[in-house]
C-alpha positions in Angstrom: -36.0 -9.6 19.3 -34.9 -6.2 19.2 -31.3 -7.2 19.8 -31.4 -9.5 17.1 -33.0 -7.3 14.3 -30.0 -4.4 15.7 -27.4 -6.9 14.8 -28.7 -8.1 11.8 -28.9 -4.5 10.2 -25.4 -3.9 11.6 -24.0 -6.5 10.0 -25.9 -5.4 6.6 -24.7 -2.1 6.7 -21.1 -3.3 7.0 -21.1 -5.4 4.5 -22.4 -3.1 2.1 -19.8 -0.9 2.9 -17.2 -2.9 1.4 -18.5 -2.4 -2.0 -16.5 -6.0 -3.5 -17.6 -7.2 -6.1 -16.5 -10.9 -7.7 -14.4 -11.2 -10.8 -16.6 -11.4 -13.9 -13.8 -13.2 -16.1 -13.4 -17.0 -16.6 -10.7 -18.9 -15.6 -8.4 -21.2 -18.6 -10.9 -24.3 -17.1 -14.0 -21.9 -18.0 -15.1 -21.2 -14.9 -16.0 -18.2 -13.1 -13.0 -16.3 -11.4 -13.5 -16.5 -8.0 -11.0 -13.4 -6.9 -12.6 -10.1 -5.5 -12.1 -7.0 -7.0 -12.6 -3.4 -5.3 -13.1 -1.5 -8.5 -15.0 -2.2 -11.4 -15.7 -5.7 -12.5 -12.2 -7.2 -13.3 -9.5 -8.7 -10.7 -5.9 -7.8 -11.1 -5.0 -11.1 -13.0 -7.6 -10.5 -16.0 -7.6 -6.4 -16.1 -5.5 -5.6 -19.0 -4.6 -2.0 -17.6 -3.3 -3.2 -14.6 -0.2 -1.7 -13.3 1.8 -3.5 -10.5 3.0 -1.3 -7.6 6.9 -0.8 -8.0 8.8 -1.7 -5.1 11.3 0.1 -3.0 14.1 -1.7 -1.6 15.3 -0.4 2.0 19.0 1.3 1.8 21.0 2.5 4.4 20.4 5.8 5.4 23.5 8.6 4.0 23.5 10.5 7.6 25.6 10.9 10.3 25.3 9.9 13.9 26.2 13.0 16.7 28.7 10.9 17.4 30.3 11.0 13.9 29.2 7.5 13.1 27.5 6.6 10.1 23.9 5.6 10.7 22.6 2.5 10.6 18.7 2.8 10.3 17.1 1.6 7.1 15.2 4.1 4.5 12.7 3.7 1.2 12.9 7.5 1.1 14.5 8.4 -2.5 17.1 11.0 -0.9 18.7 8.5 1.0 18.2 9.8 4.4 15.9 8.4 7.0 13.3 10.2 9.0 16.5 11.3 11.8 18.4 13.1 9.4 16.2 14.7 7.0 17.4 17.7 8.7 21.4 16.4 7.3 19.5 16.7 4.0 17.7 20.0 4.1 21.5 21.0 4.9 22.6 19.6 2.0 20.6 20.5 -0.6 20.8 24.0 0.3 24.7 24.4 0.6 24.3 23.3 -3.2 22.1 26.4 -4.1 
């Protein structure tokens, strides 16, 4: 019994601490929205302030291999330079000061 009543408040507390709440907006067909929102009380398709992420596309990264080859990993960083050559960067940026 013990067990039981352990696993029932377990699951109780970690459901609470999801905090999601449904939509409270109706659909075109007057019904309830049935999406979940984290935060406050309207989903992403009926929230007028919403604001869609913008998306990165991958480049190729602007640095060069040690053996003078151009690399060939794939960045979203904005400088151009993936997480090998930052260093390539730093270089660069400061030869222009």
């Amino acid at each position: 019994m013990k067990k039981l009543f352990l696993s029932v408040a377990a699951l109780l507390i970690a459901s609470i601490s999801f905090a999601q709440t449904q939509c409270v907006s109706l659909t075109q067909d007057s019904v309830q929205c049935k999406n979940v929102t984290k935060e406050g009380h309207l989903c992403h398709l009926h929230n007028p302030n919403y604001v869609k992420k913008e998306v990165v596309k991958a480049v190729v990264c602007c640095g060069v291999t040690k053996s003078n080859k151009p690399c060939k990993n794939k960045t979203k960083n904005p400088n151009g330079f993936c997480y090998l050559h930052q260093n390539q960067y730093k270089v660069l940026v400061s030869k222009r000061d």
